[in-house]
ROBA-15091 format. One record per residue: x, y, z of N, C-alpha, C in turn. Coordinates in steps of 0.2 Angstrom, whole numbers, padded with zeros to 4 digits, always signed. Example, Ala and Ser with C-alpha at 12.3 -4.5 7.8 and 13.67 -1.06 7.14 Angstrom:
% ROBA-15091
+0066-0028+0039+0062-0022+0039+0066-0016+0039 +0064-0011+0035+0068-0005+0036+0064+0000+0039 
END
This chain:
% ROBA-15091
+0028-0001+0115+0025-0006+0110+0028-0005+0103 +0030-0012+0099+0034-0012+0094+0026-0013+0087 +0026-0012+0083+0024-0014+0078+0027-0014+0069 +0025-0017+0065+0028-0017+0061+0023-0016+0054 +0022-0009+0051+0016-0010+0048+0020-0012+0040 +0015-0015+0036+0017-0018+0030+0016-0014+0025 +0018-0016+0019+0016-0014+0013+0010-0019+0010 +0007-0016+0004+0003-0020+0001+0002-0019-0007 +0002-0025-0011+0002-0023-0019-0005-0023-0022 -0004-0017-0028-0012-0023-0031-0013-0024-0036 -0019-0030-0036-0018-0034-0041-0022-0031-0046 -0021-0030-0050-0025-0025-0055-0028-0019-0049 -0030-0013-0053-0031-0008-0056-0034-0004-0059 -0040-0004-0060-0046+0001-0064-0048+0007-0059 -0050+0011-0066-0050+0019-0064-0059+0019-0067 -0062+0018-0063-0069+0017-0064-0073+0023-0068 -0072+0028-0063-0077+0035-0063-0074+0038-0059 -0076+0046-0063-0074+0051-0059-0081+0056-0055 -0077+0055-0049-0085+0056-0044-0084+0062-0043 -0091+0066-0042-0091+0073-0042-0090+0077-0036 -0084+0073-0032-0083+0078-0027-0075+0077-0028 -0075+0076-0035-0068+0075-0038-0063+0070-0036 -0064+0066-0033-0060+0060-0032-0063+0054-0038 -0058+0048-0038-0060+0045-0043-0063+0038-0039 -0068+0032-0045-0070+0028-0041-0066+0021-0043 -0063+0017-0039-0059+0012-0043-0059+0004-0043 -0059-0001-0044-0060-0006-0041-0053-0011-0042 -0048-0013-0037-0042-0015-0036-0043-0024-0031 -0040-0028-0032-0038-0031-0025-0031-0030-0021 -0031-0027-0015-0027-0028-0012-0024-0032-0007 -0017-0036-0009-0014-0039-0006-0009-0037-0001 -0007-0040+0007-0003-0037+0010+0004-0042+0010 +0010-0040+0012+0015-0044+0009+0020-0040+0015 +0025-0045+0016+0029-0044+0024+0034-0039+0024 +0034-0033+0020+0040-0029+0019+0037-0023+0022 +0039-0020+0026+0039-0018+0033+0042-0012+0035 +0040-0007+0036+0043-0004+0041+0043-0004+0052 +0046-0003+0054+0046-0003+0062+0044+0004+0065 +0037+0003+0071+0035+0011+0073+0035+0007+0079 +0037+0012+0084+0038+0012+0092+0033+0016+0094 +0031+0015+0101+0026+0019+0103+0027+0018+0112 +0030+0023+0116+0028+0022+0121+0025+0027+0126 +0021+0028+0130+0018+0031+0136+0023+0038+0137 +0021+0043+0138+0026+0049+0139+0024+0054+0140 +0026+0058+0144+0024+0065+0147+0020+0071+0141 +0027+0070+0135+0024+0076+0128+0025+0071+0125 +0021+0074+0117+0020+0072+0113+0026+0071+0108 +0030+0068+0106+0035+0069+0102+0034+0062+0096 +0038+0064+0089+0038+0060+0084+0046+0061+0080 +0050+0056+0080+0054+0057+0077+0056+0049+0072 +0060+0050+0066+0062+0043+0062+0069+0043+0061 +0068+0039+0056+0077+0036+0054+0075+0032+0050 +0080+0032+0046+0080+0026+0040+0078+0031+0034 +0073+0030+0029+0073+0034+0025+0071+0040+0026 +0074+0046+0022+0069+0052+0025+0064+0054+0022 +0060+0057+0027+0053+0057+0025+0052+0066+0023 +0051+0067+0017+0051+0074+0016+0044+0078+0019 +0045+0084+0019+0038+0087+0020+0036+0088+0027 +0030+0092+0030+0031+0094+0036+0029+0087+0044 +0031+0088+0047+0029+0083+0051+0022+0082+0053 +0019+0088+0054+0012+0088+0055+0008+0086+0049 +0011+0083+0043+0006+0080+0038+0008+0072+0039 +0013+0071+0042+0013+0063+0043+0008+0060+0046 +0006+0054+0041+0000+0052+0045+0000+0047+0052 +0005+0047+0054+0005+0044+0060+0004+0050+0067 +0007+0057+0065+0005+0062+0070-0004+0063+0066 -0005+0062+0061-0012+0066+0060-0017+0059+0064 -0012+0051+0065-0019+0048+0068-0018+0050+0074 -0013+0053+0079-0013+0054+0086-0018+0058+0085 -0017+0065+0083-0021+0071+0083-0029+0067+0081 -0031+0064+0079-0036+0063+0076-0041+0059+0081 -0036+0056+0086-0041+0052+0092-0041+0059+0099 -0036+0060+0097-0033+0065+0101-0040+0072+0104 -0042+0072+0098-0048+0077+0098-0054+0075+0096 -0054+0069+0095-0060+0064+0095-0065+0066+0101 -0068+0069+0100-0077+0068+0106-0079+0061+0110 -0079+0057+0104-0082+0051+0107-0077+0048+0109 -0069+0048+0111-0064+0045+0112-0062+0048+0117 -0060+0041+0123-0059+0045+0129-0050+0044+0129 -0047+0047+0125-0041+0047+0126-0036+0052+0129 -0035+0053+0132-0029+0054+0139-0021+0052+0139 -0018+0059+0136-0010+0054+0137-0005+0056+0131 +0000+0053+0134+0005+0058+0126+0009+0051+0123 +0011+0052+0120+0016+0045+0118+0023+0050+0116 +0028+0043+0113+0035+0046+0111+0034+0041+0105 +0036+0044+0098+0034+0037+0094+0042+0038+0089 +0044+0035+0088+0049+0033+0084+0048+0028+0076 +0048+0032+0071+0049+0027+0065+0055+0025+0063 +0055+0020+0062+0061+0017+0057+0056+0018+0049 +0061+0021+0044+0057+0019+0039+0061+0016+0033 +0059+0011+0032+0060+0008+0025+0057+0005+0021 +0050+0007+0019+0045+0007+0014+0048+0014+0008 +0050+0013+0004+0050+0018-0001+0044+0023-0001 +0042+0030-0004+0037+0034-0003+0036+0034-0010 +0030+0037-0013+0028+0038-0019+0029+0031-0022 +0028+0025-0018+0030+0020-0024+0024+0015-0025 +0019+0017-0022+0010+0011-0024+0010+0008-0020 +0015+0006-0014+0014+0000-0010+0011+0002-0002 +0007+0008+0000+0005+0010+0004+0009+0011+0011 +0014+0012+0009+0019+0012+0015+0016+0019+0023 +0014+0025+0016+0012+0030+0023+0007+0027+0026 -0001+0024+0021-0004+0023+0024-0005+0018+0029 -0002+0013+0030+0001+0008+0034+0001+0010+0039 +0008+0016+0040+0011+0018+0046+0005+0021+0048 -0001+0025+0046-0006+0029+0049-0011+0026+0051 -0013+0019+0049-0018+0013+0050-0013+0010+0057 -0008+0009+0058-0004+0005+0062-0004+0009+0070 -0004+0014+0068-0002+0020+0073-0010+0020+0075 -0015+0020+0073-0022+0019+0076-0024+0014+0081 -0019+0008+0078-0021+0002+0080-0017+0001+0087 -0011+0002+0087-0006+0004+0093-0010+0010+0098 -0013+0012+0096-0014+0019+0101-0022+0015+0105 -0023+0011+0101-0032+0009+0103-0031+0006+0108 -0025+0000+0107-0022-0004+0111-0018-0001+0118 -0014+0004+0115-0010+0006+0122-0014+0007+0128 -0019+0013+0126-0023+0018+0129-0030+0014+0131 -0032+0007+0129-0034+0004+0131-0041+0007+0127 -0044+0009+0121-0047+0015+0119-0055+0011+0116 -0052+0004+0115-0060-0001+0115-0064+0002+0108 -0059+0004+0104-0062+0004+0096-0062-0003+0093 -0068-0002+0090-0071-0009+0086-0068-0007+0079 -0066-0012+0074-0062-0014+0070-0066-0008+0066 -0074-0008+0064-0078-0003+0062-0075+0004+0062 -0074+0006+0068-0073+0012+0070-0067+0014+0069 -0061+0009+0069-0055+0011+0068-0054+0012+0060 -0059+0006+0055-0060+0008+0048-0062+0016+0047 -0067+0018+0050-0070+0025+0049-0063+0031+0052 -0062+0031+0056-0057+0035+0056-0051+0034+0053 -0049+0030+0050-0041+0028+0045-0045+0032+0040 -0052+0031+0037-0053+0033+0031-0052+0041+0031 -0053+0043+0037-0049+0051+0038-0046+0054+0036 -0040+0049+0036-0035+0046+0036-0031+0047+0029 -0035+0041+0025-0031+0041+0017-0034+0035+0015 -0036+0035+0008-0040+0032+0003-0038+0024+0005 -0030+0023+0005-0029+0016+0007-0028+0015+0015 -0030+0019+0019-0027+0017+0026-0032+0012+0031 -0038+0012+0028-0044+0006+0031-0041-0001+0029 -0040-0003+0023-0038-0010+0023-0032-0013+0026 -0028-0008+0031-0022-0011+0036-0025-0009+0041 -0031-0009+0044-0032-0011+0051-0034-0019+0051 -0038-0022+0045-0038-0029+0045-0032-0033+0042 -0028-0030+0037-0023-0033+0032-0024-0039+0031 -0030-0039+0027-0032-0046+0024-0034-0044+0017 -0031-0049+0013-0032-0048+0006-0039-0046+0006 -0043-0040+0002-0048-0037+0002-0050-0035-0007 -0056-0035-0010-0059-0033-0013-0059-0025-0015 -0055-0020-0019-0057-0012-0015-0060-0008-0020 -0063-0004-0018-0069-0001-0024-0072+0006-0020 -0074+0011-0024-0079+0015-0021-0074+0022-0021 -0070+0025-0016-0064+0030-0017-0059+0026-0016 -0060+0019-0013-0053+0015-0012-0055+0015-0004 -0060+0015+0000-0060+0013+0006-0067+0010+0007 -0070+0006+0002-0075+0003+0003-0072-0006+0001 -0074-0011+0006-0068-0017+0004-0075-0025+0006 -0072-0028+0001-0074-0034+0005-0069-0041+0003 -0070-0046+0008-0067-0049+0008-0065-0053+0003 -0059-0055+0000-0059-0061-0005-0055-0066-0003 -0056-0073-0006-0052-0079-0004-0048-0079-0011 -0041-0079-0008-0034-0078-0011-0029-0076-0008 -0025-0082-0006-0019-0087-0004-0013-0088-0008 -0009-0082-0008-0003-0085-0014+0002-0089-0010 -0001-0092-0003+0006-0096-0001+0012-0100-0006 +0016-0101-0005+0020-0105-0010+0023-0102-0013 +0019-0095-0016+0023-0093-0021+0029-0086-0018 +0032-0084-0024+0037-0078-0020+0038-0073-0024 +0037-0067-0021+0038-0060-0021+0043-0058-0025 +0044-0053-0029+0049-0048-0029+0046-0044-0032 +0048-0037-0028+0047-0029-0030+0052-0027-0030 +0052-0023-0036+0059-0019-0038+0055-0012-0038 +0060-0005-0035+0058+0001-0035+0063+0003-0039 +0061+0007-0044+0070+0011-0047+0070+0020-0045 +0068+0020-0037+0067+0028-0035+0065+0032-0039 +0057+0030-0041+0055+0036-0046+0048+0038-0040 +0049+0045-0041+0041+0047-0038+0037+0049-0040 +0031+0046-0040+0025+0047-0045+0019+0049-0043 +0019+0057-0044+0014+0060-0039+0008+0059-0044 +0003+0059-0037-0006+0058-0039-0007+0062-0044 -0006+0067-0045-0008+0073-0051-0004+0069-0060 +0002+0068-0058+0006+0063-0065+0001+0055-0065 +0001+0052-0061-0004+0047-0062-0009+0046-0063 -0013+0052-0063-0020+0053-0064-0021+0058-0072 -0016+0058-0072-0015+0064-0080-0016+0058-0085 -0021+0061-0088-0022+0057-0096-0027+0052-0095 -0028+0052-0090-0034+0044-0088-0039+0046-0088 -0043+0038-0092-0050+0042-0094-0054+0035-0090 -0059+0038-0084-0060+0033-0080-0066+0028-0086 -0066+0020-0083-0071+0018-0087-0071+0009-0085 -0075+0007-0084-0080+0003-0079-0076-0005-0084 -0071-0010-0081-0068-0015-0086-0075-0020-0087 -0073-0022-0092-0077-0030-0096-0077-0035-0088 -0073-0034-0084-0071-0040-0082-0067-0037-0073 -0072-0041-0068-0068-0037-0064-0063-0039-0059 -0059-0037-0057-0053-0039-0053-0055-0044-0049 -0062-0044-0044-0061-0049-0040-0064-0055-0045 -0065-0054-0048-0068-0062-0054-0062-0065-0055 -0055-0061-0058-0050-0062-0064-0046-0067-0057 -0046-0063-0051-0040-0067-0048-0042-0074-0045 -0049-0076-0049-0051-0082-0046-0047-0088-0052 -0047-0084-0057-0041-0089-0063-0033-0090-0060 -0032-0095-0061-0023-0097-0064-0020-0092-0063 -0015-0090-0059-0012-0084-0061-0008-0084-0067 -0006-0089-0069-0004-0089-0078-0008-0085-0081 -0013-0084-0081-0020-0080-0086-0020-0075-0085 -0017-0069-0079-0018-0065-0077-0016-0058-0083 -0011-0062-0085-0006-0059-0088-0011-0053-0092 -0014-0056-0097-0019-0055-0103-0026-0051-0100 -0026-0052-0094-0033-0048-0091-0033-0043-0086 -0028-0044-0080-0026-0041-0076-0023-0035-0075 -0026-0029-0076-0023-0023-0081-0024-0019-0075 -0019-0011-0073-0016-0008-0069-0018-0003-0074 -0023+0001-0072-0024+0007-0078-0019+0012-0077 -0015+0013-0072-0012+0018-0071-0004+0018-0076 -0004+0011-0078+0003+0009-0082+0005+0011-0089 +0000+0010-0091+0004+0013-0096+0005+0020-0097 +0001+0026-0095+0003+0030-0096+0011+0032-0092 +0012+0030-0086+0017+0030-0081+0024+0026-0085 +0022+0020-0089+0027+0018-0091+0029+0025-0100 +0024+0025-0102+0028+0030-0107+0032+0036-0105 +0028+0039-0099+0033+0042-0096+0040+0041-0093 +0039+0035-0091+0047+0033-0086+0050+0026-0090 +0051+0026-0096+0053+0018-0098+0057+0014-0093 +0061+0017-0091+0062+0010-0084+0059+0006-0081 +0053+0010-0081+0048+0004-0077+0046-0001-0079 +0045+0001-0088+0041-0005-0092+0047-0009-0091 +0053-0008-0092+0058-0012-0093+0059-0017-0087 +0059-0014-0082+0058-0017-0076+0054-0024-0074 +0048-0023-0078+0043-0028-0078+0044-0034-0084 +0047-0031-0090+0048-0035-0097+0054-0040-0093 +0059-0038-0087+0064-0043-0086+0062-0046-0078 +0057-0045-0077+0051-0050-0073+0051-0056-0079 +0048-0054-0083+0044-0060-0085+0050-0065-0088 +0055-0058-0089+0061-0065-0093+0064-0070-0088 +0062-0067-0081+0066-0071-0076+0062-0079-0073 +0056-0077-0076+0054-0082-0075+0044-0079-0071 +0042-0074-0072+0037-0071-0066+0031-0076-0069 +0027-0078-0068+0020-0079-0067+0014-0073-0068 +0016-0069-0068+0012-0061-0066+0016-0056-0064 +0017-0053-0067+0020-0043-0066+0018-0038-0067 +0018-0032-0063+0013-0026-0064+0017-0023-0061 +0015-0016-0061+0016-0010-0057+0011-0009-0052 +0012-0011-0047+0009-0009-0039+0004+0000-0040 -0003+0000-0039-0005+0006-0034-0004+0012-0042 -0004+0018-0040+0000+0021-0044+0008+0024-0043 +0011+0022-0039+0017+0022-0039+0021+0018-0042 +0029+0019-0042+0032+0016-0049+0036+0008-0046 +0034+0007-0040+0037+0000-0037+0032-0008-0043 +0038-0010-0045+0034-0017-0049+0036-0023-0045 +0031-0029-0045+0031-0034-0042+0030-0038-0047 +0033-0046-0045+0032-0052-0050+0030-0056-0044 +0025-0062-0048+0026-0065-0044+0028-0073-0047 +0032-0077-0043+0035-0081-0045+0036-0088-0042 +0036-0094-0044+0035-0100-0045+0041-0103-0037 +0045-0101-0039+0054-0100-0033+0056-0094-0032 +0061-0097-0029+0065-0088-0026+0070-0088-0032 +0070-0081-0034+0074-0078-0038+0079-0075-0035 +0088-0076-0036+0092-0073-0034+0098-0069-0039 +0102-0065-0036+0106-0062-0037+0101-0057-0040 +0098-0053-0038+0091-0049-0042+0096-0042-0043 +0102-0039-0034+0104-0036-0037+0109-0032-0041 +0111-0038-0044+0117-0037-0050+0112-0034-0056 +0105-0035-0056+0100-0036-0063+0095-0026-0062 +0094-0028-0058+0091-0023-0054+0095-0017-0053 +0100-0015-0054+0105-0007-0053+0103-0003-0050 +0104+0000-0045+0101+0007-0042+0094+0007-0040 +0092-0001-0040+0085+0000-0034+0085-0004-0030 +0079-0001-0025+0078-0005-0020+0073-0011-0023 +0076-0016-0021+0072-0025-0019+0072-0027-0014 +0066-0030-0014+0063-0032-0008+0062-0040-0011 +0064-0046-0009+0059-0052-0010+0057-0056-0004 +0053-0060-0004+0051-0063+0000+0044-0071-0002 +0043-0074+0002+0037-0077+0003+0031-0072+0001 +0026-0074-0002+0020-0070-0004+0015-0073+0005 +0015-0080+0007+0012-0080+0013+0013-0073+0017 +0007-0071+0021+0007-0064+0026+0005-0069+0032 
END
């Protein structure tokens, strides 16, 4: 079984409150967008997990894709039986806000319910992703979502960017949760995301704020830079995605030659349709 789990950006970014079990409370929307990694999954004697494409640091047993095996794996109420061989291609950048691990660890849930024939309700596969990781429930639906609460409570919104086009620039920066989270002072906006994206996205400009930016851009000026030559290219709306340091625009036509402009990072464009 082949699947191919997505990234996703968000559109704005607020740091609400900080809840007393020390996680923070946030309110974002998240949109999914067709740049991809590939996970294999097939039926096998033992368990095995290996990748390719970019490397993924760190120990293998903290990949969230061996942590959802393991996770149905000793599940009580899951009658699950059986080992897989699962191969990642990876080409989602890591540390970069566009939820790449959490995808692959939502995906890999959703593959195993199906292989194994395991009869999880879309419910239940929400509740174990949350297990999982903060973003990893809104890629079992991957429908543009409302997100709030630790980042796994969602509700639906109507918002369709068909027509228009994508581009995310990464300039391989890693921006771990403790640097994104340093200096921020949580605090509830005038105005909230799902209201804001019901405006023109021309307007967003002025409203639609990623609290985690500016701190991130003083520390890494290429970023902001990255985004100031969005707009000059023509963007409708630019931000920095999540709290990692990947920015997107979004824009009217396809923009080319990006990497003669872009130096030494990874881009991705496409159609905003999913």
């Amino acid at each position: 079984m082949l699947s191919f789990p997505n990234a996703k950006i968000n559109l704005g970014l607020n740091i609400t409150e900080k809840r007393a079990d020390g996680y923070h409370n946030i309110e974002s929307v998240f949109y999914p967008i067709a740049w991809c990694d590939a996970l294999e999954m097939i039926p096998s004697e033992n368990f095995s997990f290996a990748s390719s494409g970019l490397g993924i640091p760190g120990n293998q047993a903290n990949n969230l894709i061996v942590k959802a095996f393991e996770l149905l794996k000793n599940e009580r109420n899951v009658s699950f039986e059986g080992n897989v061989a699962i191969h990642l291609h990876k080409v989602l950048p890591m540390g970069a806000g566009i939820g790449g691990g959490s995808a692959d660890g939502a995906f890999a849930l959703k593959m195993l319910n199906e292989l194994f024939n395991l009869k999880l309700s879309v419910s239940q596969m929400q509740e174990f992703a949350s297990r999982l990781g903060s973003d990893c429930p809104f890629f079992i639906e991957n429908t543009p979502k409302f997100c709030f609460g630790k980042g796994t409570e969602f509700e639906n919104v109507e918002l369709d960017l068909k027509g228009k086009y994508l581009v995310l620039v990464n300039p391989q920066i890693h921006i771990s949760t403790a640097e994104a989270y340093s200096g921020i002072k949580p605090q509830k906006p005038e105005l909230s995301t799902k209201e804001i994206i019901k405006r023109p996205i021309y307007e967003w400009k002025e409203v639609l704020k990623n609290d985690f930016e500016e701190k991130i851009i003083q520390n890494h000026p290429k970023i902001g830079q990255i985004k100031d030559k969005l707009y000059q290219l023509g963007a409708q709306y630019a931000s920095m995605t999540g709290s990692g340091s990947t920015v997107f625009g979004i824009f009217e036509k396809e923009i080319f030659d990006l990497e003669s402009i872009f130096k030494r990072c990874i881009i991705w464009k496409g159609e905003a349709g999913f």
